[in-house]
MINUDO-970257 format. One record per residue (C-alpha): residue in one letter; chain; x negated, y, z negated. Coordinates in steps of 0.02 Angstrom, whole numbers, plus 50000, padded with zeros to 5 digits. Layout:
> a,A,X,Y,Z
...
***
This chain:
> x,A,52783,56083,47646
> x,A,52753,56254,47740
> x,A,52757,56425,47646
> x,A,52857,56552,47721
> x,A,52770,56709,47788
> x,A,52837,56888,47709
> x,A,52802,57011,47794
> x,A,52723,57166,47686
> x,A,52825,57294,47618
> x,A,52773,57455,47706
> x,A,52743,57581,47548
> x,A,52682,57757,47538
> x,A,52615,57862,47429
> x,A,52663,58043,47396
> x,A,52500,58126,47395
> x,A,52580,58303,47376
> x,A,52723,58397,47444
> x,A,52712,58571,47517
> x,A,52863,58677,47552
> x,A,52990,58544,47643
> x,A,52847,58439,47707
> x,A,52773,58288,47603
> x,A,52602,58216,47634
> x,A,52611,58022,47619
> x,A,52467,57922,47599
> x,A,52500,57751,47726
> x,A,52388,57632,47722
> x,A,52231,57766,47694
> x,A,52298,57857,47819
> x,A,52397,58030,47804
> x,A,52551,58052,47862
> x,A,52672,58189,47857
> x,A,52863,58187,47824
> x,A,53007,58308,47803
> x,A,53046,58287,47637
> x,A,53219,58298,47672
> x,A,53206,58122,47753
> x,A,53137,58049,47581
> x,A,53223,57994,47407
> x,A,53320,58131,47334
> x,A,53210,58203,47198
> x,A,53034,58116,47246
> x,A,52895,58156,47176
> x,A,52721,58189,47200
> x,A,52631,58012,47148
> x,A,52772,57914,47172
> x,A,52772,57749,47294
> x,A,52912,57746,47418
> x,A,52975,57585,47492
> x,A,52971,57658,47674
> x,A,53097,57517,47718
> x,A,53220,57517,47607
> x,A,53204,57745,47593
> x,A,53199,57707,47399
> x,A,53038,57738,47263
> x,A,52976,57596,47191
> x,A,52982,57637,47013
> x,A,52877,57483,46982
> x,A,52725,57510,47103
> x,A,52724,57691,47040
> x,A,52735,57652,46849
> x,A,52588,57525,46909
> x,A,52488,57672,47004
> x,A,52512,57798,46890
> x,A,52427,57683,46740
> x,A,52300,57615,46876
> x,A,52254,57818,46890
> x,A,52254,57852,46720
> x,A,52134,57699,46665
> x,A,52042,57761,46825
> x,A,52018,57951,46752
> x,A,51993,57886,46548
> x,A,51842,57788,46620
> x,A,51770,57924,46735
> x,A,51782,58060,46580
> x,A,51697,57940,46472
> x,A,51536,57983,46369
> x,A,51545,58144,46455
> x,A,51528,58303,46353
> x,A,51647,58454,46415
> x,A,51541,58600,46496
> x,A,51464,58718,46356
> x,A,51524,58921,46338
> x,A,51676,58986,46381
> x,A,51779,59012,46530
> x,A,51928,59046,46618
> x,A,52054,58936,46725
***
């Protein structure tokens, strides 16, 4: 019995979007896009299926917990700076 070869599903991630340009993260490399040649209403964060033109709601529900786990563990036993400042 052989297994079938898939081939892997080209993703992206939208590191940030400036203006009508997004910046896509490809396989650690950055790309950029018109936006208008994306989903309708993408975000920044989300994964886009670069085959299909759709966001994978799945691998960026999956990303967006892998980041937050990712930031809780950084932060912790850290103390916040002392005094008072402004943002």
């Amino acid at each position: 019995m052989t297994k079938k070869k898939t081939k892997p599903r080209s993703r992206a991630t939208v590191d940030r979007i400036e203006d009508d340009v997004a910046v896509l993260v490809v396989d650690g490399q950055q790309v950029t896009r018109a936006l208008g040649t994306l989903p309708s209403g993408v975000r920044e964060g989300d994964v886009v299926d670069l085959e299909t033109g759709t966001v994978d709601a799945e691998a960026t529900e999956a990303l967006r917990v892998e980041v937050r786990a990712a930031r809780e563990q950084a932060m912790r036993g850290k103390k916040p700076p002392a005094g008072d400042f402004d943002l």
